[in-house]
N, C-alpha and C positions, 0 to 999 in steps of 0.2 A: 095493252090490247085495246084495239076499237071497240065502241057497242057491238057491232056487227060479231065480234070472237075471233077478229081476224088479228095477224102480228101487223109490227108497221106498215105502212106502205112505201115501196123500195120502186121507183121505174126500170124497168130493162130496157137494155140495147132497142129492144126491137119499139118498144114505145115513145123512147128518148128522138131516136132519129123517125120516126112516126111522125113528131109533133113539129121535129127541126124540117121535115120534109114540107108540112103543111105549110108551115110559116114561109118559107122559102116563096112555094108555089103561092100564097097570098101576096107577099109584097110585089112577087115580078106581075103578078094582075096589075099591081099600081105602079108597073112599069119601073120598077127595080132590079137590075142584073142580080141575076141568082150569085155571082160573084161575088158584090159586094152584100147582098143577103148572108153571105156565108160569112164574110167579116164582121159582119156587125155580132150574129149571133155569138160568131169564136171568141168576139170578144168579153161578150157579157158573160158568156158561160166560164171564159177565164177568169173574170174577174168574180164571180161567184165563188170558182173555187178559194181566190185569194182572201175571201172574206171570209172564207169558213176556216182558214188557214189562223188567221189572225183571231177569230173565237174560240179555235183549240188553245190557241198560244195564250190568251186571255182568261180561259179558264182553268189553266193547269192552278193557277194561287188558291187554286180553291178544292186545293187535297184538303179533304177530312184528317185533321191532327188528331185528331181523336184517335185513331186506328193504329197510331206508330210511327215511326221513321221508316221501318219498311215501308210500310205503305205508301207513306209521303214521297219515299225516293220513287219508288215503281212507277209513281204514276206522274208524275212529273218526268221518270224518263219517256212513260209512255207515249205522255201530249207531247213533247221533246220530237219523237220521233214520227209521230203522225203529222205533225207540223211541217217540217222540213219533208216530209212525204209531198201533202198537198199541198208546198209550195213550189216544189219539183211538178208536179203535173200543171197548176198550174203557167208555170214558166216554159211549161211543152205544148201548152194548150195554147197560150199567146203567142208565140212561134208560130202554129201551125195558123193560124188565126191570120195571119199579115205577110204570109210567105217569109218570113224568115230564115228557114231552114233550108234556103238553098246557099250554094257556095258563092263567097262576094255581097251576101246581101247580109250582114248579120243585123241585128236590133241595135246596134250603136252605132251604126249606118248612119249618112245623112240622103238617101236617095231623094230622088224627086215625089214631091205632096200628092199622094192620090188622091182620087174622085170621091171616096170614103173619109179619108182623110180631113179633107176643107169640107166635107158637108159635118162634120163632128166641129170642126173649129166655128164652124158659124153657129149652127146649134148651141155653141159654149159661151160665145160672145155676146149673142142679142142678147137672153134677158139682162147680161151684166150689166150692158151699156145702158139698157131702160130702166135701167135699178137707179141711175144717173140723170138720164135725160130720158124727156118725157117721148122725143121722137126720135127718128134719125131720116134727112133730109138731103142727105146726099145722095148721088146717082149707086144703087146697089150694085152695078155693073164693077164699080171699085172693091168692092170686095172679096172677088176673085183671085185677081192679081197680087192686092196685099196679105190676104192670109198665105197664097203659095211662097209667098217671100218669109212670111214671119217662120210657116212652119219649113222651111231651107234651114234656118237653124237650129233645128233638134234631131235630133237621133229618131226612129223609126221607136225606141222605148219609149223615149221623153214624148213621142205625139199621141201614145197610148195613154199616155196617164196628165194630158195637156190639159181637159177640163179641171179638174180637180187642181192642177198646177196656177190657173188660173183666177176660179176662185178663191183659194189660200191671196193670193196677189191683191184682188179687190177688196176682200177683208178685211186683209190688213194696213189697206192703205185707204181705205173708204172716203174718213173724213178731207183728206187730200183729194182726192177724186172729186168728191162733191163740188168742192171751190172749185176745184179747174173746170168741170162744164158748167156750172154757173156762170161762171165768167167768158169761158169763152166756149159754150158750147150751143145747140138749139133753143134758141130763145132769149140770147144773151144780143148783147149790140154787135157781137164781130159777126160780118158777112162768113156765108157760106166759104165763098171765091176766095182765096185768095191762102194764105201759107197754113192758113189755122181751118185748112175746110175737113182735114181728116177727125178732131173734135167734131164732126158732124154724122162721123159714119161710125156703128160699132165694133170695127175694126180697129179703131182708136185704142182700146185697152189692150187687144191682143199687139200691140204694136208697142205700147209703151213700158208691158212687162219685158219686152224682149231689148228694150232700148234700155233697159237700167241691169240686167240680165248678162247678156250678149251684143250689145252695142256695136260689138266688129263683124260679129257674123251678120247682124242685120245691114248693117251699111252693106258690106257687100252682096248679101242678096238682093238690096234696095236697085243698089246700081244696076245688077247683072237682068231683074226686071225694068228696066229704067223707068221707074215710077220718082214720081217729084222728088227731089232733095230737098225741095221749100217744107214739103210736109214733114218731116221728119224735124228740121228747126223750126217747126211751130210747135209742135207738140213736146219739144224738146223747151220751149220757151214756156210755155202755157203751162209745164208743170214745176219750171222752175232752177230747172238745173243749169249749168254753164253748157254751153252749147262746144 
């Protein structure tokens, strides 16, 4: 019970789509398509659910042994089955979130990068690259073109869950990372111009998880944008691999 004497507090339908209505009508004031307002929210609110998914799953280890094996069984089937509940809704809610659920388009689709889509990958990418370098100094106009390329090779699942994919990526390869823009990134001796200019833009990382990754699917989205081939063997050079 709250101070107040009241039980928890639960939102209804009518308040939930209240708040998603408000939110909606704020962002298109900031010249946001209520469309892609709608993705954005579908997606957080799916991803909410999956996290709550994963704290049932996480606290079932924590049946009271005290009470029995009954007990222990019941309620481990319990979280068991509320689990697998909210990860079914959410797996409905991310669907409906990205149009998915029409026929021809499923979540392991490669369709073309939406407007929603590249503005999430960019979002995902600058702090990364500033986690690196201290600027980025190439024409931003590049970064249109090459994130639509990077995100051609994932699935419409794989670009839901691409920040997160990404970060794991820089992580774990940090120390690496650091030397290569050191060396050849803003602020180092190599010019902008020339086959090593994409180390200049932070599309650079979104580019080079996909090059150790998918390496076939990128070359050919590479081409089929026809953005430099040079770029791709510098950063293929710069981080060291055989080309």
């Amino acid at each position: 019970m709250n101070p107040a004497g009241e039980g928890p507090l639960h939102l209804d339908a009518v308040s939930v789509l209240n708040a998603k209505t408000t939110l909606v009508q704020l962002l298109g004031r900031a010249g946001i398509h209520p469309g892609d307002a709608e993705e954005l929210i579908g997606l957080v609110s799916a991803g909410a659910v999956a996290v709550a998914a994963a704290e049932v799953a996480g606290g079932a280890e924590d049946a009271p042994a005290a009470k029995g094996e009954p007990y222990t069984s019941g309620w481990l089937d319990g979280a068991h089955t509320v689990t697998e509940a909210l990860g079914g809704i959410a797996e409905r809610m991310l669907r409906d979130a990205v149009g998915a659920d029409t026929p021809g388009d499923p979540l392991d689709a490669r369709p073309p990068a939406g407007r929603m889509e590249l503005e999430r990958a960019k979002v995902a990418v600058l702090p990364l690259y500033l986690s690196f370098a201290a600027e980025s100094d190439l024409d931003p106009d590049v970064s249109e073109p090459v994130l639509t390329a990077v995100l051609g090779t994932m699935s419409t699942r794989q670009r839901t869950g691409y920040a997160g994919r990404l970060t794991a990526f820089a992580a774990e390869h940090r120390a690496r990372l650091e030397r290569m823009y050191a060396q050849y990134g803003p602020g180092s001796p190599i010019a902008i111009h020339g086959r090593y200019s994409l180390l200049h833009s932070p599309t650079s990382v979104a580019v080079l998880e996909r090059l150790l990754t998918e390496p076939a699917a990128l070359r050919e989205e590479w081409d089929a944008a026809e953005l430099p081939p040079a770029w791709l063997e510098g950063l293929t050079t710069a981080w060291g691999e055989p080309q």
